[in-house]
C-alpha positions as CSV (number, residue, x, y, z in Angstrom):
1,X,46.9,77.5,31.6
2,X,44.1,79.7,30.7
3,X,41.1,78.4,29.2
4,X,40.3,78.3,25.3
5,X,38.0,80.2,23.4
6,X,36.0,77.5,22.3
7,X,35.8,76.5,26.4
8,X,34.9,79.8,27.2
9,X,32.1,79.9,24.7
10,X,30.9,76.5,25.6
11,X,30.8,77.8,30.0
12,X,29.2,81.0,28.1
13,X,26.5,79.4,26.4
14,X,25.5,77.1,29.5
15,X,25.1,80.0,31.7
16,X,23.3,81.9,28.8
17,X,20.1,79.7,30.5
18,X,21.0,78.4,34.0
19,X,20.4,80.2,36.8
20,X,22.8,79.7,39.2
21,X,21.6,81.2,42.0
22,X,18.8,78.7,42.1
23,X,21.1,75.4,41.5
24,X,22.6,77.0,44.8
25,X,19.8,77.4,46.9
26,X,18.9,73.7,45.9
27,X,22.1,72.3,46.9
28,X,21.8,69.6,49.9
29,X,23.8,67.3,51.5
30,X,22.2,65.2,54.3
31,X,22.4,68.4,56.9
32,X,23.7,70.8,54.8
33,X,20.9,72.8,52.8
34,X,20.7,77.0,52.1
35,X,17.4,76.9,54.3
36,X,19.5,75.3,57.3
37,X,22.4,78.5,56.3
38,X,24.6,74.9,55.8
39,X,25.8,74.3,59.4
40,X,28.4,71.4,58.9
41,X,30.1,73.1,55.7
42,X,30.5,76.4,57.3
43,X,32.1,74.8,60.5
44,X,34.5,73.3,58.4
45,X,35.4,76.1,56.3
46,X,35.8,78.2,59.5
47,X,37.8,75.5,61.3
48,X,40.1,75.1,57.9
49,X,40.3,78.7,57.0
50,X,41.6,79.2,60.8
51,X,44.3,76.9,60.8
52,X,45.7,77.2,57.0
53,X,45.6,80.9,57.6
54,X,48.4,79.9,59.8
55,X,50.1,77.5,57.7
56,X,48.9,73.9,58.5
57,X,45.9,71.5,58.8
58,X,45.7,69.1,61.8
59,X,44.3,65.7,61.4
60,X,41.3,66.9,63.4
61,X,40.3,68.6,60.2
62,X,41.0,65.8,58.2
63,X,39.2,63.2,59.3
64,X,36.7,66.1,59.9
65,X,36.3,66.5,56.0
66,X,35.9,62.9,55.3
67,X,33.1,62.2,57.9
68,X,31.3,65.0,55.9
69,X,31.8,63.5,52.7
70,X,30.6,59.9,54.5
71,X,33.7,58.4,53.1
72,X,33.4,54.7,53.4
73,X,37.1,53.9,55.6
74,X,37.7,56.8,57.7
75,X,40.3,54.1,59.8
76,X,42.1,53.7,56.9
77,X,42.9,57.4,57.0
78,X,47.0,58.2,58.1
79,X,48.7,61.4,57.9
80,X,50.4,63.5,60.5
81,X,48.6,66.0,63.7
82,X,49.6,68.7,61.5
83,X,50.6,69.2,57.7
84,X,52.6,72.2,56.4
85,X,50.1,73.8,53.5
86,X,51.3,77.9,52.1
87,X,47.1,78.7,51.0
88,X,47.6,82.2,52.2
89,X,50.9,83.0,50.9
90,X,49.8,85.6,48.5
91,X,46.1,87.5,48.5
92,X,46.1,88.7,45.1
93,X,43.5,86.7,43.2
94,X,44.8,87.2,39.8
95,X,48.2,85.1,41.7
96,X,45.8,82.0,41.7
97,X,45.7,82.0,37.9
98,X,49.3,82.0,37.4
99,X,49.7,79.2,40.0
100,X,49.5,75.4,39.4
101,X,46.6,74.6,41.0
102,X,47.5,70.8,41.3
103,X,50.5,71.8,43.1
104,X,48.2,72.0,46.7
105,X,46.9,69.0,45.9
106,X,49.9,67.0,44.7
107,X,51.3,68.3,48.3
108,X,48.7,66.6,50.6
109,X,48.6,63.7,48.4
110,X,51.8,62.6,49.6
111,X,51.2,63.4,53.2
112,X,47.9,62.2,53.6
113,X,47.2,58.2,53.3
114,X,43.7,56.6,52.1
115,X,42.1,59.8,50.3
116,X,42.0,60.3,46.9
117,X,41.6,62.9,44.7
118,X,37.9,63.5,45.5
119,X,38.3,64.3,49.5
120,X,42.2,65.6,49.0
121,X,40.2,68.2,46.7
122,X,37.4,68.7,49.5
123,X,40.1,69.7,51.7
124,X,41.6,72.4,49.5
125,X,37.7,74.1,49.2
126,X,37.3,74.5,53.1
127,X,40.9,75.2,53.3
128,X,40.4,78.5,50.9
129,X,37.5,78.5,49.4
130,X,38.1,81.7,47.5
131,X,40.3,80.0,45.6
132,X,39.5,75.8,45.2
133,X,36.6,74.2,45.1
134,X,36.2,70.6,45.4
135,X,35.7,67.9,41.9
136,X,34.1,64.5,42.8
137,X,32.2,61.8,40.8
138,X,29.3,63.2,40.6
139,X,30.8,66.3,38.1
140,X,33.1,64.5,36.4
141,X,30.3,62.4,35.1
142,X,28.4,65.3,34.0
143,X,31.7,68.0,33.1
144,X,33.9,65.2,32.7
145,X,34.2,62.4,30.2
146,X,33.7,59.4,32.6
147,X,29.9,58.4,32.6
148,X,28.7,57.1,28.8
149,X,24.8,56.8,30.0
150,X,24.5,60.7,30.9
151,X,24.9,63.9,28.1
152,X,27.7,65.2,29.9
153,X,29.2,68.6,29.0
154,X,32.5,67.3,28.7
155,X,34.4,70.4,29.8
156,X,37.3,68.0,31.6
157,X,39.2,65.2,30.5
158,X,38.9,63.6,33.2
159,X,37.0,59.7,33.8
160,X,35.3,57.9,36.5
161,X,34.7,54.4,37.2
162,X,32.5,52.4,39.2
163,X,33.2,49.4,41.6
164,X,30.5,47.7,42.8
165,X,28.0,50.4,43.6
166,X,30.3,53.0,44.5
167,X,32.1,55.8,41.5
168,X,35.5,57.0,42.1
169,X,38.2,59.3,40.4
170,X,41.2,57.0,39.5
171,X,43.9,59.2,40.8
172,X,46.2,57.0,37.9
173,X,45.0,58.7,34.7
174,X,47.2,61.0,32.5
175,X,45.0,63.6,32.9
176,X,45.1,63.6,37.1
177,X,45.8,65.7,38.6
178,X,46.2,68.5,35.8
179,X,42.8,69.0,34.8
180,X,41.9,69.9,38.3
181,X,43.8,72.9,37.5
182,X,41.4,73.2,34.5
183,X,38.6,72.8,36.7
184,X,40.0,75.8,39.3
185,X,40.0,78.0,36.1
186,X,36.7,77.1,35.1
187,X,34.9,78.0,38.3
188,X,37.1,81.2,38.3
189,X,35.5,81.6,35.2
190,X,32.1,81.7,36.4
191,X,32.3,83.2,39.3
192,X,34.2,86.2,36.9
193,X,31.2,86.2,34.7
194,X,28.5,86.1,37.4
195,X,30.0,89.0,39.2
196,X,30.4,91.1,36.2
197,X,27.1,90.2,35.5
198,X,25.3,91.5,38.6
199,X,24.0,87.9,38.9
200,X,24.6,88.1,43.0
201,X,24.6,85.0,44.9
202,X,22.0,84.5,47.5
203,X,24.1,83.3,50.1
204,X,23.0,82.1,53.7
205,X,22.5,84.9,56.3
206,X,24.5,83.2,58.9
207,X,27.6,83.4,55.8
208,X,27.3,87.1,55.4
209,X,26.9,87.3,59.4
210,X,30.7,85.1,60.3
211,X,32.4,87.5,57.7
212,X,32.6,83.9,55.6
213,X,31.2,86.0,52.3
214,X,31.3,89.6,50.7
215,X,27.3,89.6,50.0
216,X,26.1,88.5,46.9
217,X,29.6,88.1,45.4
218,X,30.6,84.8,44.2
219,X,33.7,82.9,44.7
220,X,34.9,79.7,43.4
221,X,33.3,77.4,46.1
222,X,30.0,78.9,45.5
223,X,30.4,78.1,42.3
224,X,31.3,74.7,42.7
225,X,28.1,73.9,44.8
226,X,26.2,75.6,42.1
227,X,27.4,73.0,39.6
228,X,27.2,70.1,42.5
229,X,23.3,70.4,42.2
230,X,23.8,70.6,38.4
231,X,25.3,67.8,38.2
232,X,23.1,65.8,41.2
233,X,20.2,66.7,38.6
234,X,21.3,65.1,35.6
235,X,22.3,61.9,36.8
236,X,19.2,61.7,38.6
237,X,17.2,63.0,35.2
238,X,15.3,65.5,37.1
239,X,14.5,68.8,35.4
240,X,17.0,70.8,35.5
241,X,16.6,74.2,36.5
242,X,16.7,76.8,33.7
């Protein structure tokens, strides 16, 4: 479903002053930083992108993508040695738009045991990145309604909760997993305005290098790293960049 006005002019008028090349360049995640050209997400895009390019993902790359995200119970992880996924059944971007992005994930979440919607999402970004990027705790809280102690932007109707000291997406609220199709049309969005724009992303040599990226030109999982560090910001109430 395409987004509304009033959404539109709310993304608008928080790009109007954020810089997102700079909330990319900042991005990190324990090994993963634009001054390291991040190592362990590009392996895993390129491992993905190689396999669902043929029409599955192995286990391998699923218990690949969790150990990234440092997911607590890796054992408790079951699905088969290789899963059936279409990613690359058409190339035509505008295709993406028409298509329900929850469909993807609805598909591994019945095939793939003790991930939930943050990881099953993750999988999906490195899987084809031009078209998902991954939604986790950390921006729901901020783009989402599920955090009461930060300002959040509430662009998702979508909550979190915590259990002891860990957040999680329950994957059992009305709004699951529809509003990550929102969330696929708001980083489209972005990525849309950014590029018509001439606002170039400053992505990492060794990107340009592997053929991973068209230089400077966005796509949706830039986009979501972007709004990662965003959202990493404001829960820790650093200043955010402008």
């Amino acid at each position: 479903m395409p987004l509304s006005i009033q959404l539109r002019g709310q993304i608008e008028n928080f790009l109007s002053d954020k810089y997102l090349g700079c909330l990319y360049k900042e991005y990190h995640w324990y090994q993963d930083t634009w001054g390291n050209g991040f190592p362990e997400m590009q392996k895993l895009e390129v491992d993905l992108t190689t396999h669902t390019k043929q029409g599955y993902v192995t286990e391998t790359d699923i218990i690949g993508v969790a150990k990234w995200g440092h997911l607590p119970n890796i054992r408790g992880i079951q699905c088969p040695e290789r899963i059936k996924i279409s990613l690359y059944d058409s190339d035509d971007l505008a295709e993406s738009f028409r298509i329900d992005s929850s469909t993807h994930l609805r598909q591994l979440r019945e095939t793939i045991k003790g991930m939930g919607p943050t990881y099953l999402s993750k999988v999906l970004m490195f899987s084809r990145p031009q078209r998902y990027g991954a939604i986790d705790t950390r921006l729901v809280r901020v783009f989402g309604c599920g955090d009461k102690d930060i300002e959040g932007l509430r662009w998702l109707s979508l909550e979190v909760r915590k259990s002891g000291y860990r957040w999680h997406i329950p994957e059992y609220q009305t709004s699951w997993p529809g509003e990550y199709g929102t969330w696929i049309e708001i980083l489209h969005y972005i990525a849309h305005l950014c590029n018509a724009s001439g606002h170039k992303c400053p992505h990492p040599d060794e990107y340009i290098a592997r053929g991973l990226r068209e230089k400077g030109i966005w796509i949706v999982a830039d986009v979501e790293t972007a709004l990662f560090s965003y959202a990493s910001k404001a829960i820790e109430g650093r200043t955010l960049t402008g």
